[in-house]
Wavefront OBJ file of the C-alpha trace (Angstrom):
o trace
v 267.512 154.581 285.811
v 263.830 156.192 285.439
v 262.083 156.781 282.599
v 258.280 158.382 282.686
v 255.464 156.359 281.616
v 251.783 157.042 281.762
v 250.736 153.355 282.276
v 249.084 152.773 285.793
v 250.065 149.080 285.905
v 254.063 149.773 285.130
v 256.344 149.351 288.009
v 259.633 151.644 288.549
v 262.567 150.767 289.768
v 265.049 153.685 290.099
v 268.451 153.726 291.558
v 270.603 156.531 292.433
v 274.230 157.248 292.590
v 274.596 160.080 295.169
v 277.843 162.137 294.930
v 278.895 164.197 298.366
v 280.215 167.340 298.121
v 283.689 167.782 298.120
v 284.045 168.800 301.638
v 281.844 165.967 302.836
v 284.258 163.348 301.784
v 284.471 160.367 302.217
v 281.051 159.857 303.197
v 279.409 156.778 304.602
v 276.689 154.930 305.825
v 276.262 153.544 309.210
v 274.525 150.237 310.161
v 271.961 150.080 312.768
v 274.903 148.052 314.832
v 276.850 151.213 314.602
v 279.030 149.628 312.373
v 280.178 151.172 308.885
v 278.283 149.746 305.447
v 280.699 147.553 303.760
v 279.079 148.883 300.302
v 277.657 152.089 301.384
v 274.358 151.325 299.847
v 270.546 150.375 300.597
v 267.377 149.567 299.295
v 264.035 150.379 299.257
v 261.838 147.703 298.905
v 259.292 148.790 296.199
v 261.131 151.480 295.145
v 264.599 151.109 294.335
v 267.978 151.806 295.652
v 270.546 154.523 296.209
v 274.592 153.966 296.283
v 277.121 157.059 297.623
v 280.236 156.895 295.287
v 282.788 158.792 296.656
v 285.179 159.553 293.879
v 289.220 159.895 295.074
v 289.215 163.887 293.429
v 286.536 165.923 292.238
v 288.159 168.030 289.535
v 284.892 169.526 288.548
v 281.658 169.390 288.534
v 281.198 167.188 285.203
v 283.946 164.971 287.181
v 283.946 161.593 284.830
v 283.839 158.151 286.503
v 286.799 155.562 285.464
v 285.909 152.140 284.734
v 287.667 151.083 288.006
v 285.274 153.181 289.621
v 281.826 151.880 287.705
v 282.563 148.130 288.031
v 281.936 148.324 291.655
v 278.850 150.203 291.205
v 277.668 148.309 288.935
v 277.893 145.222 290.334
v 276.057 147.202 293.590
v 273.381 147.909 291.271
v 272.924 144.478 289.922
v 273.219 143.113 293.669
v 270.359 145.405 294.368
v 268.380 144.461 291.384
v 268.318 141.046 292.612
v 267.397 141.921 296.172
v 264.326 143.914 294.741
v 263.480 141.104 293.136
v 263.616 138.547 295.585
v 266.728 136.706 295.020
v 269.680 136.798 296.971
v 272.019 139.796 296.375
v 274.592 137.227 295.090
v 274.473 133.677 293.500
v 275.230 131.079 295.495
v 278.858 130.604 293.986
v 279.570 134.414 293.797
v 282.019 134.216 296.359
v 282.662 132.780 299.507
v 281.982 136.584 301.290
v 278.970 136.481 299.241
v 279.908 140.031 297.550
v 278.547 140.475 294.291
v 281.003 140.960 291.358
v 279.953 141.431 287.592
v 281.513 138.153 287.452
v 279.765 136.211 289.304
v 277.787 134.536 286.989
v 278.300 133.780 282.656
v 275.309 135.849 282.134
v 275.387 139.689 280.794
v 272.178 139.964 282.740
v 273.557 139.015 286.173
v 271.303 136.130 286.547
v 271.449 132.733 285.930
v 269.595 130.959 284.200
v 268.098 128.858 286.921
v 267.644 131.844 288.524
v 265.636 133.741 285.756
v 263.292 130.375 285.646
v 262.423 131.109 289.348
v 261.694 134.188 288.886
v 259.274 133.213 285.905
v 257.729 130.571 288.381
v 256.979 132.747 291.202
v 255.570 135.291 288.465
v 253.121 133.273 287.385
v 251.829 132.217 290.942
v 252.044 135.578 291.623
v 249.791 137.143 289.265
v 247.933 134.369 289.166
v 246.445 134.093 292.905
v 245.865 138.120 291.974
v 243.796 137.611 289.520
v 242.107 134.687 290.793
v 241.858 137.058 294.332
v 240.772 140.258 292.030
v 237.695 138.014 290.138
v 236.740 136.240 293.577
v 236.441 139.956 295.479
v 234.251 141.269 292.064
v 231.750 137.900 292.632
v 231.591 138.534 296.050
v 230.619 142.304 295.543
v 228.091 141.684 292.642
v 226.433 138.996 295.066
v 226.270 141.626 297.811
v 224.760 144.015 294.886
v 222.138 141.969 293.573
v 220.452 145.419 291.361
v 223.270 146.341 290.253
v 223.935 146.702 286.547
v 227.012 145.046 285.016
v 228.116 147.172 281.959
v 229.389 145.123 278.670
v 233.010 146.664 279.424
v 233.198 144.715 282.821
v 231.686 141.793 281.179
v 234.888 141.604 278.314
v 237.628 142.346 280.989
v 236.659 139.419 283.201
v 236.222 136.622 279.795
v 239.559 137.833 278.736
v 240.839 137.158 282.255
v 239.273 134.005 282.486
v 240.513 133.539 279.204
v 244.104 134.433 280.014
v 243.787 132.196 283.187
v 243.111 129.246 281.276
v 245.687 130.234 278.691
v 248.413 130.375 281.473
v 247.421 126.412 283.016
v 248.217 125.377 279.442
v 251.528 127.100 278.966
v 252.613 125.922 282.456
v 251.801 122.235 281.679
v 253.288 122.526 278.458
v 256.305 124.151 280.681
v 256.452 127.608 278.901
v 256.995 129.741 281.743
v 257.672 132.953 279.682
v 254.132 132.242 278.109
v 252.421 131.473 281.447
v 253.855 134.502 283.007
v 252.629 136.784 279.820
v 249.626 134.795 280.007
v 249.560 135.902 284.066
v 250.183 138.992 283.694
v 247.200 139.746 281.338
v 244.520 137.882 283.597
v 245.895 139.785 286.115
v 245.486 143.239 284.375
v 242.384 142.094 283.132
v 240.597 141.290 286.312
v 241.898 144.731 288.143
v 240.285 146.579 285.125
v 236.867 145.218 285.921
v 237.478 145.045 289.618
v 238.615 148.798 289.576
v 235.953 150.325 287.272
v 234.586 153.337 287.571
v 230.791 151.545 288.072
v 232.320 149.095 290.533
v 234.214 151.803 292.780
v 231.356 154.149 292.892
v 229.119 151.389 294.747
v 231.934 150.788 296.925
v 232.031 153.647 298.509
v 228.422 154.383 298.442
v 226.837 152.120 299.862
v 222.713 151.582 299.976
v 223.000 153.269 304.066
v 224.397 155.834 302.637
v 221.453 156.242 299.981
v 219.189 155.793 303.031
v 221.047 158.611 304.338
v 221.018 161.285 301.476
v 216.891 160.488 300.444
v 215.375 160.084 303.867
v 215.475 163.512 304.484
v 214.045 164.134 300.784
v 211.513 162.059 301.143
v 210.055 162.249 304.664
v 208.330 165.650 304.518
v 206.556 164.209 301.578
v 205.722 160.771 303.384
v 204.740 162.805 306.758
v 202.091 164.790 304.458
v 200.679 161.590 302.975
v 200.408 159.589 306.403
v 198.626 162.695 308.359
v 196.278 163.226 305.096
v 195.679 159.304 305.231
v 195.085 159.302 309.110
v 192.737 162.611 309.216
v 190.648 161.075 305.899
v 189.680 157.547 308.639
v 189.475 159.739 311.461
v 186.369 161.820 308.819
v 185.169 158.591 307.624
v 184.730 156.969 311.384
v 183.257 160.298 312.779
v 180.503 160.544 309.704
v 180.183 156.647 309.682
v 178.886 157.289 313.348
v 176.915 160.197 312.824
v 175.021 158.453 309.865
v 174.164 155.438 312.516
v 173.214 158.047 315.153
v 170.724 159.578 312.392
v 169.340 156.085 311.729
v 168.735 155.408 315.074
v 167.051 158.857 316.055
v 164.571 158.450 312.508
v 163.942 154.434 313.877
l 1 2 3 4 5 6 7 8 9 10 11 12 13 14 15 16 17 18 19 20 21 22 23 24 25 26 27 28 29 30 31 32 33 34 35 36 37 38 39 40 41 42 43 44 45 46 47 48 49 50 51 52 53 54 55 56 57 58 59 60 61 62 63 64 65 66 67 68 69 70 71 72 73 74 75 76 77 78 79 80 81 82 83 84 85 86 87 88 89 90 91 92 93 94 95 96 97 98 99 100 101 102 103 104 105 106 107 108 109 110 111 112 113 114 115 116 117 118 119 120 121 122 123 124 125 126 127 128 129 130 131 132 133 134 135 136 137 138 139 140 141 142 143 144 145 146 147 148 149 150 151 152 153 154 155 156 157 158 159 160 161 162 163 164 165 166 167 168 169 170 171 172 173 174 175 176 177 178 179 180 181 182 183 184 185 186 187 188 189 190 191 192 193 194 195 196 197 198 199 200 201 202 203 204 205 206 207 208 209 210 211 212 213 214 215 216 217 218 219 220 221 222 223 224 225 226 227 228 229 230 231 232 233 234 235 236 237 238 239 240 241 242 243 244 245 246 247 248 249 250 251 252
């Protein structure tokens, strides 16, 4: 379940049904106990998850699955869906082994619906305190770079995620969680644009040391000449000041 995209902010989840060979059946995984995996499947947390099906006879490459054979793998994926996402691998009432079934809850989705209104919730505070973290971190750095010029682009990304902000207080006091979280999710977008611009980055990571470093060497022979020139012009002006007073004195 991957699909390409060419958007930065778009997270992938992929999960993977891997097939032994047929001499490497029945294969399994092992706990860090030492104990066999009751479901023979893991996840990785930002990532996705893998599942080994081993299939009772391969007849061919292009071996097709039965339906007794996807239910359980399905309801492995949708128990790792969940985890990925923070919830439990199983509701509550699943079972009372906690296993995951495809019938574990009324909903095609395999989530309740309390469940998909947490998930809103903690959405919204999520990209929320982002946003709110990704315009604090830009204040602090334009404070830190007082001559720094703020193009117009930076200037629209942060009023739209201001604007969004605001947008997503009203939607969650009006309790429109699918709003607030939209609403979230564009402030937060919004305020990684401007943080992340190209103008932004490139003071980052050079910093006014390292423009002391890069023009000092430019710029002393140039200073050198101009100090020596300065210091043998007094040292002239001091020897004839004296030898004009000596010349007084001598005609007195």
């Amino acid at each position: 379940l991957d699909a390409p995209t060419t958007a930065a902010n778009v997270h992938i989840l992929r999960f993977l049904v891997y097939v032994p060979p047929e001499n490497q059946i029945p294969m399994h995984i092992t706990t860090s106990a030492g104990t066999r995996s009751s479901t023979d499947a893991f996840t990785v947390p930002g990532w996705g998850g893998l599942m080994i099906w081993n299939p009772s006879k391969l007849q061919s490459v292009y071996t097709r699955m039965q339906p007794s054979e996807v239910t359980p793998l399905m309801g492995l994926l949708a128990a790792q869906l969940r985890t990925l996402l923070g919830l439990a691998p199983a509701p509550p009432s699943a079972s009372s082994d906690n296993t995951f079934t495809l019938r574990s809850v009324p909903s095609l989705t395999a989530f309740a619906e309390w469940e998909l209104d947490e998930l809103l919730r903690r959405r919204v505070l999520t990209a929320h305190s982002k946003a709110a973290g990704a315009l604090k971190s830009l204040a602090q750095t334009l404070q830190a770079l007082p001559n720094i010029v703020v193009k117009e682009h930076i200037n629209r990304e942060v009023t739209t995620s201001l604007e969004y902000l605001a947008s997503t207080k009203e939607a969650v006091s009006s309790g429109s969680y699918v709003d607030a979280a939209m609403a979230a999710a564009g402030a937060h977008a919004s305020a990684e644009n401007a943080y992340f611009h190209p103008s932004i980055l490139s003071l980052l990571y050079f910093p006014g040391e390292h423009k002391l470093a890069v023009y000092l060497p430019l710029m002393l022979p140039v200073v050198s000449a101009v100090v020596m020139r300065s210091i043998s012009e007094v040292l002239r002006y001091i020897r004839r000041s004296i030898a004009v007073k000596k010349y007084h004195q001598k005609k007195e």
